[in-house]
C-alpha positions as CSV (number, residue, x, y, z in Angstrom):
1,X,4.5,-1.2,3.8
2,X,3.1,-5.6,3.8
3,X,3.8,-5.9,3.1
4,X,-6.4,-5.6,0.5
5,X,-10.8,-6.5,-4.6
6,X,-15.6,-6.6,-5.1
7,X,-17.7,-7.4,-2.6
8,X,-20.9,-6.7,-0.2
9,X,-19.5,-3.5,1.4
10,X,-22.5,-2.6,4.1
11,X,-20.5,-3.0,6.9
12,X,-17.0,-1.7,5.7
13,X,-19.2,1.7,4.7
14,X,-20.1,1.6,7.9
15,X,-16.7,1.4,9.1
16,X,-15.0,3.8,7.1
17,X,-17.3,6.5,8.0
18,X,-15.1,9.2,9.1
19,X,-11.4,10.0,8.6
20,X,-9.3,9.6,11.4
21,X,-6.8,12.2,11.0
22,X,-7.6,16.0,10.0
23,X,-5.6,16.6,7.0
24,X,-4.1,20.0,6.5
25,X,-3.7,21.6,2.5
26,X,-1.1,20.2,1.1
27,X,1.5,22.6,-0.5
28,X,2.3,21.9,-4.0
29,X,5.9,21.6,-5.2
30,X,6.9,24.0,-7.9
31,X,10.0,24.8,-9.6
32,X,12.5,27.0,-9.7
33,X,14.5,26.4,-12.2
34,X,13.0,26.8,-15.5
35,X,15.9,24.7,-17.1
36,X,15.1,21.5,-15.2
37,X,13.6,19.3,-17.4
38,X,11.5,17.0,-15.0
39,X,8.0,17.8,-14.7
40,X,6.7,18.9,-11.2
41,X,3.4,17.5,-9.6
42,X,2.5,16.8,-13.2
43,X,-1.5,16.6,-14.4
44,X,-1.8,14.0,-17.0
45,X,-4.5,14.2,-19.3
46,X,-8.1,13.0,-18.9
47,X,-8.5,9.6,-21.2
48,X,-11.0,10.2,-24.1
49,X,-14.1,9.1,-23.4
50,X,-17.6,10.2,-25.0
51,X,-19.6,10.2,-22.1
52,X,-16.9,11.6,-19.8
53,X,-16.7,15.7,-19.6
54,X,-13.8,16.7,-18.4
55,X,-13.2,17.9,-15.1
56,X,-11.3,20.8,-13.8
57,X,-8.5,20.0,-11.0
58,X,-9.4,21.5,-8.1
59,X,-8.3,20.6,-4.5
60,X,-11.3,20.1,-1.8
61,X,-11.0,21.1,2.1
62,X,-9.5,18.4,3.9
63,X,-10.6,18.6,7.2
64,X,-12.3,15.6,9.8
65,X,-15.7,14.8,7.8
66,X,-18.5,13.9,10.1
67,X,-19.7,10.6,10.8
68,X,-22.0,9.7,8.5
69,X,-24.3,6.4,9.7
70,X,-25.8,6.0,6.3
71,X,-28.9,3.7,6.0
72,X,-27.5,1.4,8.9
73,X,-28.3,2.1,13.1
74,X,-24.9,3.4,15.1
75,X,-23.3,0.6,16.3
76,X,-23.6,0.8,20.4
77,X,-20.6,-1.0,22.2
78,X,-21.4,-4.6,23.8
79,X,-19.8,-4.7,27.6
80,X,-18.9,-7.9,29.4
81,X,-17.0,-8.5,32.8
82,X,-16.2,-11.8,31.1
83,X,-13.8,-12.3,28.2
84,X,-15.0,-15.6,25.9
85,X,-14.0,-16.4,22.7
86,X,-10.9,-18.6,21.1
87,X,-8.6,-16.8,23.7
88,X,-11.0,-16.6,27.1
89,X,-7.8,-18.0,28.7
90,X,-5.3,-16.4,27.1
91,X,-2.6,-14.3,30.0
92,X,-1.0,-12.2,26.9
93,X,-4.3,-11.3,25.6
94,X,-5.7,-10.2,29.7
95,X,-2.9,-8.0,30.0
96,X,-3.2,-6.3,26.6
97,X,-6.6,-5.5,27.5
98,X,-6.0,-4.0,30.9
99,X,-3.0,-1.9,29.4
100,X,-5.1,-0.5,26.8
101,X,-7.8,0.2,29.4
102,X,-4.9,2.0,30.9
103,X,-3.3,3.5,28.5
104,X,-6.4,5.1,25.8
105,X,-9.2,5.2,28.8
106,X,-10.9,2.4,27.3
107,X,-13.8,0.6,29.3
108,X,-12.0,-2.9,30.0
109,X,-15.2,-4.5,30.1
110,X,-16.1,-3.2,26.3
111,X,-12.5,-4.9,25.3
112,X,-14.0,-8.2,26.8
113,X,-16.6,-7.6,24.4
114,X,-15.1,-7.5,21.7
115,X,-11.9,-9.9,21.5
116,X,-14.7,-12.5,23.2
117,X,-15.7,-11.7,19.2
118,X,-12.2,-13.1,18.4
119,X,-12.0,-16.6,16.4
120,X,-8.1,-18.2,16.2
121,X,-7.3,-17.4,12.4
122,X,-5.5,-20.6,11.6
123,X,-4.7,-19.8,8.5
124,X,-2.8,-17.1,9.1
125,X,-0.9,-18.9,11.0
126,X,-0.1,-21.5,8.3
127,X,0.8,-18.8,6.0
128,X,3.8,-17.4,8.6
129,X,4.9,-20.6,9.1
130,X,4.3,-20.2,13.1
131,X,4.0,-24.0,14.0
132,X,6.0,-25.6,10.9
133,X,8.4,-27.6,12.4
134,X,11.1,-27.1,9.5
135,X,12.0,-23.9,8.0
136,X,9.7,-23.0,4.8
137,X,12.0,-23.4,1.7
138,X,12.0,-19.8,0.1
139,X,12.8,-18.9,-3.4
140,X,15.9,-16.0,-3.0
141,X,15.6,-13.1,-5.3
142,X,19.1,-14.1,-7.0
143,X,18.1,-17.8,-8.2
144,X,18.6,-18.3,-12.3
145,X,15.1,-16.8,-13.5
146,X,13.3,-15.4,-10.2
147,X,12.1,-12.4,-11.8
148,X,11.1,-13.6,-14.8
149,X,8.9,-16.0,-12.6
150,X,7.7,-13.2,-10.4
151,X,7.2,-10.6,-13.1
152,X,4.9,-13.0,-14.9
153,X,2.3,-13.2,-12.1
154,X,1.8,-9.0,-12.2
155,X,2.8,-7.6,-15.6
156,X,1.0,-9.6,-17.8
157,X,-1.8,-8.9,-20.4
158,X,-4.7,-9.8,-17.5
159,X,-3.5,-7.2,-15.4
160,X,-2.3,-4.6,-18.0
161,X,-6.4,-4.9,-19.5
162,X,-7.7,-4.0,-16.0
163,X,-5.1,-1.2,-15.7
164,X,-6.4,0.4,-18.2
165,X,-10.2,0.1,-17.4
166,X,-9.4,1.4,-14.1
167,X,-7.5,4.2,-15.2
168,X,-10.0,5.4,-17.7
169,X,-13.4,4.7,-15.1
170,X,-11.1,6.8,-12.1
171,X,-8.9,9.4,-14.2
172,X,-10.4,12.5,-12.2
173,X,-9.6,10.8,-9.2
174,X,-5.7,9.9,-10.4
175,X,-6.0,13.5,-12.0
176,X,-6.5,14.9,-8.3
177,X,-4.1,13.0,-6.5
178,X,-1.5,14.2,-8.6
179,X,-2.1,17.9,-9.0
180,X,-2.3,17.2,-4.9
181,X,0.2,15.0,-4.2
182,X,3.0,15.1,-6.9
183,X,2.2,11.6,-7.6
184,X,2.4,10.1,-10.9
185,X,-0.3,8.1,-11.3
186,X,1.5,5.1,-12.9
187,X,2.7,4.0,-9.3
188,X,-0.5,4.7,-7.7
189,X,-2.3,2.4,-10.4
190,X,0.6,-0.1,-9.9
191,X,0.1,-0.5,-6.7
192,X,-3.3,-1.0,-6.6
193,X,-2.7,-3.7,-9.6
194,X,-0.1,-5.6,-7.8
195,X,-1.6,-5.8,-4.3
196,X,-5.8,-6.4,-5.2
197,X,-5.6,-6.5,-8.9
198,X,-7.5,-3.6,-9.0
199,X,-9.8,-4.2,-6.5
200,X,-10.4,-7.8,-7.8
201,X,-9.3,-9.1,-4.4
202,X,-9.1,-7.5,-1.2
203,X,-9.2,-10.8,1.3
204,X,-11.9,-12.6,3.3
205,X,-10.1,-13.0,6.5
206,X,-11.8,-11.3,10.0
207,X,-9.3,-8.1,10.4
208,X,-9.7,-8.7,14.3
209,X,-9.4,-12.3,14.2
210,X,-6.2,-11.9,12.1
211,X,-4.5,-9.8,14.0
212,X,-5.1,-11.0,17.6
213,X,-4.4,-14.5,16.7
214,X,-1.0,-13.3,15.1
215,X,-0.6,-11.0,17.9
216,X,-0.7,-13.6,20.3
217,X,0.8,-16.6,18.7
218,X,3.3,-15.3,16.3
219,X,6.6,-14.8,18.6
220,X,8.9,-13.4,16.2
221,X,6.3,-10.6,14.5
222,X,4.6,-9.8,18.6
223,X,5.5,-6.8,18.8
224,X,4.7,-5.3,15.3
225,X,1.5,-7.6,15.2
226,X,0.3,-6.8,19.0
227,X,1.0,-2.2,17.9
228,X,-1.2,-2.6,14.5
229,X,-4.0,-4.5,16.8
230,X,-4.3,-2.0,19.0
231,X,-4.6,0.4,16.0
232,X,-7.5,-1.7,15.1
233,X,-9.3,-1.3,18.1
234,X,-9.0,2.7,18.1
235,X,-10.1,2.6,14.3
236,X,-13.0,0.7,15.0
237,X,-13.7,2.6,18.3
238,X,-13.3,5.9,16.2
239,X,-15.1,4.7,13.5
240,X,-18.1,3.4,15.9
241,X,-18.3,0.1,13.5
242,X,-18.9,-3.7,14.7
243,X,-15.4,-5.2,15.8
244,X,-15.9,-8.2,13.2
245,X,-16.8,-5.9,10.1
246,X,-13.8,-5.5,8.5
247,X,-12.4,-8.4,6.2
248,X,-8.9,-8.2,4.5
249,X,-5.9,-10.0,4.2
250,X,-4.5,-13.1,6.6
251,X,-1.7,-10.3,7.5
252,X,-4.8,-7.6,8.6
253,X,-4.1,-5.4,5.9
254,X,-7.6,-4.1,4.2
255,X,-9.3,-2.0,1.5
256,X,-8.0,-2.0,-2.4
257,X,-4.7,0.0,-1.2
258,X,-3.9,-2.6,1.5
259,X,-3.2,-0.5,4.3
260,X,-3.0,-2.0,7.4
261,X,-4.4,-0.2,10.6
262,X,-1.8,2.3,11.5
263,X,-1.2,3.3,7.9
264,X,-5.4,3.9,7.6
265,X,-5.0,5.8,10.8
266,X,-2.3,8.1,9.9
267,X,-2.3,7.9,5.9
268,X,-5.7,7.5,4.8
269,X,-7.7,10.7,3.3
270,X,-11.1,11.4,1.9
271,X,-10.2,12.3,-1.6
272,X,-13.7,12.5,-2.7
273,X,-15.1,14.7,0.0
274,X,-18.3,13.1,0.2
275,X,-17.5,12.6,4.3
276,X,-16.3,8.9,4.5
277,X,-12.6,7.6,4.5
278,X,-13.2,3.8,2.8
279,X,-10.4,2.2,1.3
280,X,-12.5,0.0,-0.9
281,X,-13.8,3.3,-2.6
282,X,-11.7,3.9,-5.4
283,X,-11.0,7.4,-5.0
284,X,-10.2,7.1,-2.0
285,X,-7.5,4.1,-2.1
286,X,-6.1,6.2,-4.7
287,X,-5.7,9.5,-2.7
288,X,-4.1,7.4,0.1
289,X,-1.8,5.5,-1.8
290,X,-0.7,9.1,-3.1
291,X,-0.5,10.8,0.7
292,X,1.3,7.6,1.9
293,X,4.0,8.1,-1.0
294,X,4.5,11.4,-0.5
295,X,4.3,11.4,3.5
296,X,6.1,8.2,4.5
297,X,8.0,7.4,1.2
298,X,9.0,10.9,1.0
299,X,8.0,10.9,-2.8
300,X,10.0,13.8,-5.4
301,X,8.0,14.7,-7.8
302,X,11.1,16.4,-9.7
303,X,13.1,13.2,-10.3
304,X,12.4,9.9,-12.4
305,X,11.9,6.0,-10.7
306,X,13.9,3.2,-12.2
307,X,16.1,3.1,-15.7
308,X,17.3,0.0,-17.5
309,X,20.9,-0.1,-17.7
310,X,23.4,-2.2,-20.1
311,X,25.9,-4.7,-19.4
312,X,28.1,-6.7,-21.0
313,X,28.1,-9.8,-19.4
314,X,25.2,-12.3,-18.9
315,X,25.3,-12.2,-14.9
316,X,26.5,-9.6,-12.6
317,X,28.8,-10.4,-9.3
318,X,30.4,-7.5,-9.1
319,X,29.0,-5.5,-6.3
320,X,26.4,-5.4,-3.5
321,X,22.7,-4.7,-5.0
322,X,19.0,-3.9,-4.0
323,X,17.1,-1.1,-3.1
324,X,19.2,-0.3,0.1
325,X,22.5,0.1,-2.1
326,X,23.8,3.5,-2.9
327,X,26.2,4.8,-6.0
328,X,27.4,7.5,-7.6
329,X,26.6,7.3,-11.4
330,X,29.6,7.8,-12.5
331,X,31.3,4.9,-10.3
332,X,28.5,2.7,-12.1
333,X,29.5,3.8,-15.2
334,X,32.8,2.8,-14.7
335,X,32.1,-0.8,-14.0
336,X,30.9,-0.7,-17.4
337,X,27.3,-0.1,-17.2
338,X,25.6,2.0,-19.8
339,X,22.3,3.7,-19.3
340,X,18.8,3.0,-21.6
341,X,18.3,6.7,-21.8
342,X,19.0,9.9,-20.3
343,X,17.5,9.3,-17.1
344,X,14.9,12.4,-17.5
345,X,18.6,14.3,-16.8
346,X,19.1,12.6,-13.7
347,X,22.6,12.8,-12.4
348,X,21.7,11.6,-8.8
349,X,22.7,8.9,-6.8
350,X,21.2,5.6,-7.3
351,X,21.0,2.2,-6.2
352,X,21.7,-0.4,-8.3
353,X,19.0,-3.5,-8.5
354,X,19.7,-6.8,-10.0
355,X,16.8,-9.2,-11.5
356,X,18.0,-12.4,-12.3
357,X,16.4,-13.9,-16.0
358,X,16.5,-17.3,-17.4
359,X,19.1,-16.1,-19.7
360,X,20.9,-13.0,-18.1
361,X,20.9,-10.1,-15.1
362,X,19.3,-7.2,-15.6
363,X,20.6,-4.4,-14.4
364,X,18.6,-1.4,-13.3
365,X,19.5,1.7,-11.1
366,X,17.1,3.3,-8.8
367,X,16.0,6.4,-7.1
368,X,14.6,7.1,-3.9
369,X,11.7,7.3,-5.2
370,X,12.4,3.2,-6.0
371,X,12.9,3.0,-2.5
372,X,9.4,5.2,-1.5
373,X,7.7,2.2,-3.2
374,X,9.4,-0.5,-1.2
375,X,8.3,1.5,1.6
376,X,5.1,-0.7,0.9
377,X,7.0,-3.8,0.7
378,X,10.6,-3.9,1.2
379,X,11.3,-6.2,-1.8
380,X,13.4,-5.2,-5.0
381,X,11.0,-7.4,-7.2
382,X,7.8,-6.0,-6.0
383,X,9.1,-2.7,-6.5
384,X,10.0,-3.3,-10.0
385,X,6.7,-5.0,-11.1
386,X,4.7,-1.7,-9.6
387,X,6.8,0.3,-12.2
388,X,6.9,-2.0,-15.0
389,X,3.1,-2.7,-14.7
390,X,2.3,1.4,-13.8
391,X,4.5,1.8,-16.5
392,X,2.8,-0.4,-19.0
393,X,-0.6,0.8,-18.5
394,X,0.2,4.5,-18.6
395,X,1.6,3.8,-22.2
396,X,-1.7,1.6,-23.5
397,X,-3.7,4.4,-22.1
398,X,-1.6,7.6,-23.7
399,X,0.3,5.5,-26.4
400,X,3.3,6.4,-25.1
């Protein structure tokens, strides 16, 4: 998915109010056969802590919570007959309006309102490239050291230390969203890691502003830009929250788990049942990031990730690779490739990825639950640094 960290959350609790989906029990996965060696939907242990009691896995209603208003007054819709703002003039943006008035049965004059709210997000447009009159040179997953490069920017001692603070301060939470989801929490805590640094940073851009100025301006994303907009719009409308409260990223993805509006719509949950779906509550980004894995990744909880392979050569040419690829591992094996371990008994297909080091290729095949996390970014290299870094804390935290 795009492929959102601490700060003043007033409005954003004011946003994030009331989930948007009603969300059914889920059924847990168990196994059959008693010989399969893969743990199922496992629980992992609670970290020691003194002043932490432990806490007993249990999995709460899920149903639409009620909106909950808090301290601050209920946001009342502005209306206008007039639309102002950075795109008053703008033909594209006059007919979006009058077919969402069409199409949800939304007052057109309360859309005036709020894109009049709208101010052109410049820099969003400078990080796409919109208006660059050359093409953006763009370091290609299979130049001499690229991973190494990449890998040093997520799995590093920095992060790793406020993997393992985070994991600790929300284990009941990662406890949960395993026993519910089938989740390891390793991925879930990678993810959040890799895309906020733990909720370090989760972007100052203007959701609204992001989005309608990419929306309207960005040709070649339109289309994808112009559908999470209007998902925007019915959040906020659902949510009865100020048009403007939302910050994120320059792409209009928000909250620690990064979700941009249609995932919140369809993906988000209230994991800690206290009536509000905010993705810059921890327990919350953590039960989404779970539900989106095991909803639109499709995750298994009965089969393993990603495992190191050997080759005997410095660089590999051979044959196609990335996430997308698919071999038996037995054709693998015959190119000469020998496997780290045993693959948790594994005998699957996989795909086969390639990350190029300063001194070598190194070869790892993948599952499809690999490819579940690419569903969040559809990049081989972001893929691997969630596991190596979800990876790397579960063992500091467990020393193992």
């Amino acid at each position: 998915m795009i492929k959102i960290k601490h700060f003043t959350l007033i409005p954003v609790i004011l946003l994030l109010s009331n989930g948007c989906v009603q969300r059914p029990p889920a059924t847990v996965i168990t196994n059959s056969n008693p010989h399969n060696t893969i743990p199922i939907a496992t629980t992992y242990p609670m970290p020691t802590q003194p002043s932490r009691p432990s806490y007993p896995i249990t999995t709460p209603p899920y149903q639409t919570p009620p909106i909950i208003i808090d301290t601050q007054p209920q946001y009342i819709p502005q209306r206008t007959p007039y639309l102002r703002g950075a795109y008053a003039s703008n033909y594209k943006l006059k007919q979006l309006i009058n077919r969402m008035s069409s199409k949800y049965n939304i007052d057109r004059y309360e859309l005036n309102a709020i894109f009049s709210t709208v101010n052109r997000d410049t820099i969003a447009l400078d990080k796409y490239g919109v208006y660059k009159t050359r093409k953006p040179s763009k370091q290609k997953a299979s130049q001499i050291g690229a991973w190494s490069k990449y890998r040093a920017q997520f799995v590093n001692p920095l992060h790793i230390k406020k993997g393992i603070q985070f994991w600790r301060e929300n284990a009941k939470w990662l406890n949960m969203a395993a026993y519910k989801y089938g989740v390891d929490p390793a991925y879930i805590v990678g993810i959040l890691g890799v895309e906020t640094n733990f909720g370090g940073f989760t972007g100052k851009h203007s959701v609204l502003d992001a989005l309608t100025t990419l929306a309207l301006e960005y040709k070649k994303r339109s289309k994808f830009f112009t559908s999470e907009l209007e998902n925007y719009i019915l959040l906020i409308k659902d949510q009865k929250v100020p048009p403007q409260s939302i910050k994120g990223s320059y792409a209009g993805a928000f909250g620690l788990a990064q979700f941009m509006p249609s995932s919140f719509r369809e993906y988000a949950v209230d994991l800690n049942g206290d009536g509000k779906t905010n993705l810059f509550d921890p327990a919350d980004a953590i039960g989404s990031i779970a539900n989106y894995f095991k909803n639109k990744g499709k995750w298994n909880s009965r089969i393993p990730v990603a495992m190191m392979t050997y080759y005997n050569k410095k660089r590999f040419y051979g044959i196609p690779t990335g996430f997308k690829t698919s071999y038996s591992q037995r054709y693998l094996y015959n190119l000469g490739m020998r496997p780290s371990s045993n693959f948790y008994g594994y005998k699957g297909p996989v795909s086969l990825i390639k990350l190029s080091k300063y001194n070598r290729d190194e070869l790892w095949w993948g599952t499809s639950n690999f490819r579940a996390i690419t569903r969040y970014n559809p990049k081989d290299h972001y893929a691997m640094a969630v596991h190596q870094l979800g990876q790397a804390i579960k063992k500091a935290v467990y020393g193992q």
